[in-house]
LUMPA-450635 format. One record per atom (N, C-alpha, C): atom name; residue in three letters; z, y, x negated; residue number from 0. Coordinates in pm, whole numbers, plus 50000, padded with zeros to 5 digits. Layout:
BEGIN
+----+-----+-------+-------+-------+-----+
:  a :   r :     Z :     Y :     X :   k :
+----+-----+-------+-------+-------+-----+
: CA : ALA :     Z :     Y :     X : NUM :
...
+----+-----+-------+-------+-------+-----+
END
This chain:
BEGIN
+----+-----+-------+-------+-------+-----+
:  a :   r :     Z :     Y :     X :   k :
+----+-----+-------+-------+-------+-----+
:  N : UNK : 50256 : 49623 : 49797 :   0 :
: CA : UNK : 50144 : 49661 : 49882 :   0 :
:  C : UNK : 50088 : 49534 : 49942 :   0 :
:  N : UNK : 50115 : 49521 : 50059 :   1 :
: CA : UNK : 50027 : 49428 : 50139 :   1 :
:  C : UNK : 49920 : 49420 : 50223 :   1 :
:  N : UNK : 49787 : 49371 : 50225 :   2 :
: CA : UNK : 49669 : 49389 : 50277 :   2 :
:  C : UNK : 49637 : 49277 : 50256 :   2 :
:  N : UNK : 49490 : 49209 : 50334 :   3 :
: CA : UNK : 49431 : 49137 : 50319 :   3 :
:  C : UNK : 49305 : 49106 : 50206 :   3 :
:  N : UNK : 49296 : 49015 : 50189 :   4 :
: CA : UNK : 49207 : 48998 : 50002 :   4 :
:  C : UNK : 49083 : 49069 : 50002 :   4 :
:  N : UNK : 49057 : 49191 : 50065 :   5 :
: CA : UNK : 48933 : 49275 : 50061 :   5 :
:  C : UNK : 48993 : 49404 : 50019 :   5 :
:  N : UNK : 48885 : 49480 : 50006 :   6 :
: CA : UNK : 48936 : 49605 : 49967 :   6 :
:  C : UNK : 49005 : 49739 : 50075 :   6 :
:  N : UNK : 48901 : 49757 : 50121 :   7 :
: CA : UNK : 48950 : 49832 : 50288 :   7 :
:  C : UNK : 49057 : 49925 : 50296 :   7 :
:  N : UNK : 49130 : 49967 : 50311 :   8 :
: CA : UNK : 49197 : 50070 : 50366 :   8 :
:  C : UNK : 49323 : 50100 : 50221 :   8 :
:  N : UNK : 49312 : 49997 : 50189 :   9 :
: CA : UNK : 49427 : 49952 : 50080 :   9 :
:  C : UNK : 49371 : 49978 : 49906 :   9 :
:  N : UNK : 49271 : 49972 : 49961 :  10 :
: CA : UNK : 49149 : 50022 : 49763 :  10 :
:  C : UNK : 49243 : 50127 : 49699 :  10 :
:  N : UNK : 49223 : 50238 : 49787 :  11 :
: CA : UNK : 49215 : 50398 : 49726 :  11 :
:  C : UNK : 49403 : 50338 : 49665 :  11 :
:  N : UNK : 49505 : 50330 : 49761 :  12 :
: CA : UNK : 49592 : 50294 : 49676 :  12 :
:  C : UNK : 49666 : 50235 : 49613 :  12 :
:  N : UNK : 49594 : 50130 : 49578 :  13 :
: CA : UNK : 49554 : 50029 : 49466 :  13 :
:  C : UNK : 49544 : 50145 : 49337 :  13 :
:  N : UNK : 49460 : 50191 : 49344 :  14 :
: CA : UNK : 49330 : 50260 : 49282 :  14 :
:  C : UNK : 49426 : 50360 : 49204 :  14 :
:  N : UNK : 49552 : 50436 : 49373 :  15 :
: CA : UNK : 49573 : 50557 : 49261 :  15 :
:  C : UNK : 49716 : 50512 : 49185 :  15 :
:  N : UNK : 49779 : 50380 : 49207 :  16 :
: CA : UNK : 49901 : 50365 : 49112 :  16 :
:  C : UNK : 49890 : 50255 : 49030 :  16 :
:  N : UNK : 49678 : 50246 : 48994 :  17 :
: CA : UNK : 49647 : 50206 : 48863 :  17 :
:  C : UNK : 49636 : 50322 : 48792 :  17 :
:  N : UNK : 49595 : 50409 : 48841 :  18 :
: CA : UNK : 49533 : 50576 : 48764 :  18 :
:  C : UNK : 49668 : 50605 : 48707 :  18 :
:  N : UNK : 49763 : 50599 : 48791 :  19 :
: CA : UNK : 49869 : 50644 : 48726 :  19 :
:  C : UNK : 49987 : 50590 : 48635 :  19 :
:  N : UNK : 49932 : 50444 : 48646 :  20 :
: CA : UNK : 50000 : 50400 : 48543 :  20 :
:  C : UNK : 50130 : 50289 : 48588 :  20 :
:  N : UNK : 50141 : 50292 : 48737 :  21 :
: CA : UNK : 50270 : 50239 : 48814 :  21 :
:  C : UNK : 50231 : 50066 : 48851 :  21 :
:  N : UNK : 50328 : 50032 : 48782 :  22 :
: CA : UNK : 50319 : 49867 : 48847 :  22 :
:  C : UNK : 50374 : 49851 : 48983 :  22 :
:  N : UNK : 50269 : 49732 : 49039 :  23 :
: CA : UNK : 50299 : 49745 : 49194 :  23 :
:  C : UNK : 50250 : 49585 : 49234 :  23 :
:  N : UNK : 50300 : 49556 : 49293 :  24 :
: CA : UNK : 50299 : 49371 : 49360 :  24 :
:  C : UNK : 50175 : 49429 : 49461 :  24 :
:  N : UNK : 50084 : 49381 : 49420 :  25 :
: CA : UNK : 49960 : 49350 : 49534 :  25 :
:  C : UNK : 49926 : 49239 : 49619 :  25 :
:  N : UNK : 50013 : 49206 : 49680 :  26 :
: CA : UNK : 50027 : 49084 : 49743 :  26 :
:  C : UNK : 49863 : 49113 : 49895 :  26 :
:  N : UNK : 49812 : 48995 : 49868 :  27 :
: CA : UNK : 49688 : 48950 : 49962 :  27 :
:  C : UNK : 49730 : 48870 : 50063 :  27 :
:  N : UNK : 49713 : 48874 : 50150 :  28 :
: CA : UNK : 49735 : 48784 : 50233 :  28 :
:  C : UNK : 49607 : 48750 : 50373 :  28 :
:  N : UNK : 49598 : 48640 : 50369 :  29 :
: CA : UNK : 49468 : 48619 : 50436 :  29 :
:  C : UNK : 49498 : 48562 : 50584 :  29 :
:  N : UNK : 49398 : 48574 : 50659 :  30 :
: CA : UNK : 49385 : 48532 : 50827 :  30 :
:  C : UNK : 49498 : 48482 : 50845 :  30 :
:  N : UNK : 49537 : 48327 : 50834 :  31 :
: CA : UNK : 49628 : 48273 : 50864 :  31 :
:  C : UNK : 49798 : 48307 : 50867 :  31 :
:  N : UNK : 49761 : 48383 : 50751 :  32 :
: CA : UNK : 49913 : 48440 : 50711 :  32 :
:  C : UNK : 49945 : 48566 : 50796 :  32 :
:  N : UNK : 49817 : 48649 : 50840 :  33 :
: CA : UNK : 49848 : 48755 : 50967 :  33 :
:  C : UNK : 49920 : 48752 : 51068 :  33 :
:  N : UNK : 49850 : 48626 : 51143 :  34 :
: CA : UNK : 49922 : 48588 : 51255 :  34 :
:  C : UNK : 50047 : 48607 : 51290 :  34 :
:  N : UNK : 50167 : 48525 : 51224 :  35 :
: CA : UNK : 50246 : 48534 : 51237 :  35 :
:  C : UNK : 50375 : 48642 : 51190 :  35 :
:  N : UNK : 50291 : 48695 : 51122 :  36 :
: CA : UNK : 50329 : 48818 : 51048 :  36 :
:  C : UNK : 50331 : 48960 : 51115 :  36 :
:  N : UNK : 50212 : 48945 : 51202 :  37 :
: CA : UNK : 50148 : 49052 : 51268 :  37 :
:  C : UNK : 50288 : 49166 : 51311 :  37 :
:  N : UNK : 50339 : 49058 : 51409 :  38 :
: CA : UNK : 50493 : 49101 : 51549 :  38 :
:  C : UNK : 50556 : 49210 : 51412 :  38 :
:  N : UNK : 50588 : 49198 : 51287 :  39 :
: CA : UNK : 50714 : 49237 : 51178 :  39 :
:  C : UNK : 50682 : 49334 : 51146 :  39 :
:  N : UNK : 50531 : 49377 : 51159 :  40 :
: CA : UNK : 50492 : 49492 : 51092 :  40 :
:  C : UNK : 50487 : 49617 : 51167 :  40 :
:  N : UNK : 50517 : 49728 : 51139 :  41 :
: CA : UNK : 50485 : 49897 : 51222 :  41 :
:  C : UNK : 50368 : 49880 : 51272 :  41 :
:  N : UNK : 50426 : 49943 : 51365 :  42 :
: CA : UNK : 50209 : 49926 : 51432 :  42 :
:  C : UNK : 50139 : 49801 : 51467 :  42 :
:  N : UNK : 50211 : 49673 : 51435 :  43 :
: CA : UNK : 50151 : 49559 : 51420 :  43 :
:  C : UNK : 50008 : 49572 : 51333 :  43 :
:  N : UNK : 50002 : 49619 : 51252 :  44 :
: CA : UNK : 49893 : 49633 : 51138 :  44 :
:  C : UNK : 49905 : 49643 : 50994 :  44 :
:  N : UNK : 49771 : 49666 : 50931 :  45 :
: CA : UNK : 49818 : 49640 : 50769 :  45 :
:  C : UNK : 49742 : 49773 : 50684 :  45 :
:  N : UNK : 49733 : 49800 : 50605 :  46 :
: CA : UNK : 49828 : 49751 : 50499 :  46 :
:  C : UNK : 49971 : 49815 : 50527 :  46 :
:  N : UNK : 50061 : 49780 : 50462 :  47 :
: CA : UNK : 50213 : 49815 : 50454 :  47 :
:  C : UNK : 50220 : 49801 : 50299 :  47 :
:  N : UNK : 50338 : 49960 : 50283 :  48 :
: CA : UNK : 50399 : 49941 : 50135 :  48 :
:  C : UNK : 50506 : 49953 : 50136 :  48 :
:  N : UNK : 50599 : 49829 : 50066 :  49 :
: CA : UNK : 50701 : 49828 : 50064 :  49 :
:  C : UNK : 50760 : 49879 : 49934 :  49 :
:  N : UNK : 50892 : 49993 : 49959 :  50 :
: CA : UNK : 50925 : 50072 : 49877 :  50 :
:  C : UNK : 51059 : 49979 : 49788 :  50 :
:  N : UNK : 51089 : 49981 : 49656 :  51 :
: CA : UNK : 51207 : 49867 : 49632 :  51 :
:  C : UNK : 51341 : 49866 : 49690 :  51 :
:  N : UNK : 51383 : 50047 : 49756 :  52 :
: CA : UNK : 51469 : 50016 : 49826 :  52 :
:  C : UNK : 51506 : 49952 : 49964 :  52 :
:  N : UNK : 51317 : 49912 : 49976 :  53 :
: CA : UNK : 51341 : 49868 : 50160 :  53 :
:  C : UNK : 51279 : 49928 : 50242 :  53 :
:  N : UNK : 51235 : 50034 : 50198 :  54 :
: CA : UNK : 51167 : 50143 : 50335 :  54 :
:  C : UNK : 51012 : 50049 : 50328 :  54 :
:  N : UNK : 50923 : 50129 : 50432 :  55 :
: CA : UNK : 50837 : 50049 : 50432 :  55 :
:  C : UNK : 50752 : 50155 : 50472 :  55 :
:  N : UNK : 50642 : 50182 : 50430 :  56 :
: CA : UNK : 50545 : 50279 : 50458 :  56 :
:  C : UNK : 50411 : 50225 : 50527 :  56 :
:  N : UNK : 50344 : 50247 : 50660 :  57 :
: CA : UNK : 50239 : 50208 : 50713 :  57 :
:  C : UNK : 50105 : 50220 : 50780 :  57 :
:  N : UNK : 50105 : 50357 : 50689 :  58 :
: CA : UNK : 50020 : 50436 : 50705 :  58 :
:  C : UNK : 49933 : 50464 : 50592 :  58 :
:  N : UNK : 49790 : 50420 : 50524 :  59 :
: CA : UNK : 49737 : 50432 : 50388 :  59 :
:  C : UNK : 49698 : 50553 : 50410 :  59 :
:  N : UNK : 49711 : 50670 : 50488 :  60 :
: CA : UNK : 49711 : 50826 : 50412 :  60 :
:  C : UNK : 49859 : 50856 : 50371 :  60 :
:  N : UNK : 49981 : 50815 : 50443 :  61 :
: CA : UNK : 50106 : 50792 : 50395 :  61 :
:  C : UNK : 50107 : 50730 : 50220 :  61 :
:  N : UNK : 50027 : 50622 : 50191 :  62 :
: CA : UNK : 50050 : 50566 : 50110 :  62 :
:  C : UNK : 49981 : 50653 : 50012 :  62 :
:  N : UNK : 49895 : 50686 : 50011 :  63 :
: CA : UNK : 49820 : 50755 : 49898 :  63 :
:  C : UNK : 49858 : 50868 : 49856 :  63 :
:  N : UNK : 49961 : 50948 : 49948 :  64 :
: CA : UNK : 49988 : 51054 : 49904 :  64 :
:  C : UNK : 50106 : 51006 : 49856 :  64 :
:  N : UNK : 50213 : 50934 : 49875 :  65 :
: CA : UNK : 50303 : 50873 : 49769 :  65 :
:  C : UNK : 50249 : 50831 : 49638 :  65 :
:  N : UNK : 50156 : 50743 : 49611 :  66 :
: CA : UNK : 50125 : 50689 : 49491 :  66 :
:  C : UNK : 50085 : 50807 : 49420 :  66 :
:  N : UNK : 50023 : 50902 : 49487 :  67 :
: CA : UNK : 49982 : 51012 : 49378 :  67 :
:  C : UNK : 50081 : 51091 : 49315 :  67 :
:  N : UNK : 50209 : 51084 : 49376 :  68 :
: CA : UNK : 50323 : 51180 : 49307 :  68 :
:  C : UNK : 50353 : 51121 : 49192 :  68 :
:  N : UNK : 50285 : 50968 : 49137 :  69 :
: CA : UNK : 50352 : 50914 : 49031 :  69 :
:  C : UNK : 50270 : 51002 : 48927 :  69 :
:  N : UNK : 50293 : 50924 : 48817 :  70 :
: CA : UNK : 50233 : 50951 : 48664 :  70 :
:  C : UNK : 50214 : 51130 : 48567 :  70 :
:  N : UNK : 50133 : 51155 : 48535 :  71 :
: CA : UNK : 50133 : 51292 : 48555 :  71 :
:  C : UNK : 50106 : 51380 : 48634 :  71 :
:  N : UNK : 50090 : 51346 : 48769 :  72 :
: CA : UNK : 50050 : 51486 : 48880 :  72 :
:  C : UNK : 49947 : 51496 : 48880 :  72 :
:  N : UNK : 49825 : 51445 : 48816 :  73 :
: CA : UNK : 49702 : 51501 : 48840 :  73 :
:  C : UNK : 49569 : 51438 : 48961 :  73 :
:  N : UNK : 49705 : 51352 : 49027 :  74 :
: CA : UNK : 49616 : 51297 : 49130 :  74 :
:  C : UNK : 49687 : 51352 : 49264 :  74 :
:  N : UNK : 49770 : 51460 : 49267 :  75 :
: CA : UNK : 49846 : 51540 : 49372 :  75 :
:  C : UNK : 49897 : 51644 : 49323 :  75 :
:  N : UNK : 49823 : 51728 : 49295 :  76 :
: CA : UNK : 49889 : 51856 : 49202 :  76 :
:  C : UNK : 49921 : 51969 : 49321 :  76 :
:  N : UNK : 50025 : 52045 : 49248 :  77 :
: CA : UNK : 50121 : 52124 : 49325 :  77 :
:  C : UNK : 50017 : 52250 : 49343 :  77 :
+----+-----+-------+-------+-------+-----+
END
């Protein structure tokens, strides 16, 4: 999960694949490091989650509803 060192758009899923129990690289990255970064990303914006096979998700309502399918279901129940 990449975002900048505030909370913002990127909290809630933070938040829900601590609830659930899922380890996840929270990588921060600040002003300087945007810049050049900006052009690589969907949308040219942040946050982005990168999945281990490569996909890349860039949308934090995208993201939150992924993190919630982890753990027991009770943060996306059927």
């Amino acid at each position: 999960l990449t975002y900048f060192g505030i909370e913002g758009a990127a909290e809630k899923v933070r938040l829900a694949f601590t609830l659930a129990g899922v380890p996840f690289e929270d990588e921060r990255i600040n002003f300087e490091q945007w810049g050049p970064m900006k052009a690589s990303t969907p949308y040219g914006q942040l946050p982005i989650l990168t999945i281990d096979d490569g996909e890349c998700i860039a949308q934090s309502g995208a993201m939150i509803r992924y993190a919630a399918t982890f753990g027991d279901g009770s943060l996306y129940p059927k």
